[in-house]
N, C-alpha and C positions, 0 to 999 in steps of 0.2 A: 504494500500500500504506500505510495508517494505521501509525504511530506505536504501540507498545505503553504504557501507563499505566505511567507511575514513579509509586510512591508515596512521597509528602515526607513525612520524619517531623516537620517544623518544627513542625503542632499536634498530634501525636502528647500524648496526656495520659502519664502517669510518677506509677508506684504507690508508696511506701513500701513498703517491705519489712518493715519492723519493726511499724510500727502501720495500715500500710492505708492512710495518708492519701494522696490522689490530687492531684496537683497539673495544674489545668486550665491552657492555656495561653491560653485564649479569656478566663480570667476572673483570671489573676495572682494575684498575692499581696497581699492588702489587712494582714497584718500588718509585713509587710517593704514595702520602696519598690519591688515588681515590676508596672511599668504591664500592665495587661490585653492581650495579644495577644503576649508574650514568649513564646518556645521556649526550650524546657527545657535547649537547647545552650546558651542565650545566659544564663542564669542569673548573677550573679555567682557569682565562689568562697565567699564568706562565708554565701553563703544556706543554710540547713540547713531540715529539714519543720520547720514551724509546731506539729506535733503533740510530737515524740519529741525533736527536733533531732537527727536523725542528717545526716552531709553527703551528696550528689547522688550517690555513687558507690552508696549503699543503694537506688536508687533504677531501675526495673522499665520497660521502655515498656510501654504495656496497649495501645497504636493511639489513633487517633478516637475521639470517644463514637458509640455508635450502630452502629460497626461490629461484625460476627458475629466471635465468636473464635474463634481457634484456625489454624492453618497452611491459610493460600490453596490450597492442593493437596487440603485434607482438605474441606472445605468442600460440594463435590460428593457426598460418601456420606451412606449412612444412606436416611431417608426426606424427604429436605428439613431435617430439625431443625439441621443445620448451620448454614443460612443463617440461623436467625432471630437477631435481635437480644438481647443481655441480658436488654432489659425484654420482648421476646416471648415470651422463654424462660420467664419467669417466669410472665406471666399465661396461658401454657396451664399450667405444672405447677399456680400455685396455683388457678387457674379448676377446672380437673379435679378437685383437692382439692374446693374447694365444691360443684361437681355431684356428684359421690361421697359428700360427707356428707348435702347434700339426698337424695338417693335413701336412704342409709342410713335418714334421719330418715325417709321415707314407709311404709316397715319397719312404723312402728307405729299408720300407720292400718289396718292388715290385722287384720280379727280372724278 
């Protein structure tokens, strides 16, 4: 019988709450001394967001880059759109916007 997948939040990225700023853990902090590959656990205490400076308790897990949001249970419903990624998410809403305004535009070759 296989092992179930634990998920490690070690590169888990961590959203600001105040201004948005995203702190990756793959890419550290170039304004502060946080070498590249640091988890957001191991942060010093003095580090505050580079953006706002608010301290780490302001501070949100969003998951891995790349992974689908929202609750691993929820994930399953719908019509598929669950699963897809942020940036999928995006290039079908705004994709559908541009083929929608193209057709709209075709509107006025009808005479």
């Amino acid at each position: 019988m296989s092992e179930p997948a634990v998920e490690t939040e070690e590169l888990d990225r961590y959203e600001c709450r105040a201004c948005g700023y995203i702190y990756e853990p793959e890419r550290g902090d170039s304004k502060h001394p946080v070498a590249p590959g640091t988890p957001f656990a191991q942060l010093p205490s003095s580090w505050r967001c580079p953006v706002c400076g608010v301290r780490t308790s302001q501070f949100e897990n969003i998951g891995p880059q790349g992974k689908a949001s929202g609750f691993q249970e929820n994930l399953g419903y719908g019509l598929g759109v669950n699963k897809l990624t942020p940036t999928q998410k995006n290039l079908l809403i705004f994709g559908g916007l541009a083929i929608g305004f193209i057709f709209f535009l075709s509107l006025y070759g009808l005479q």
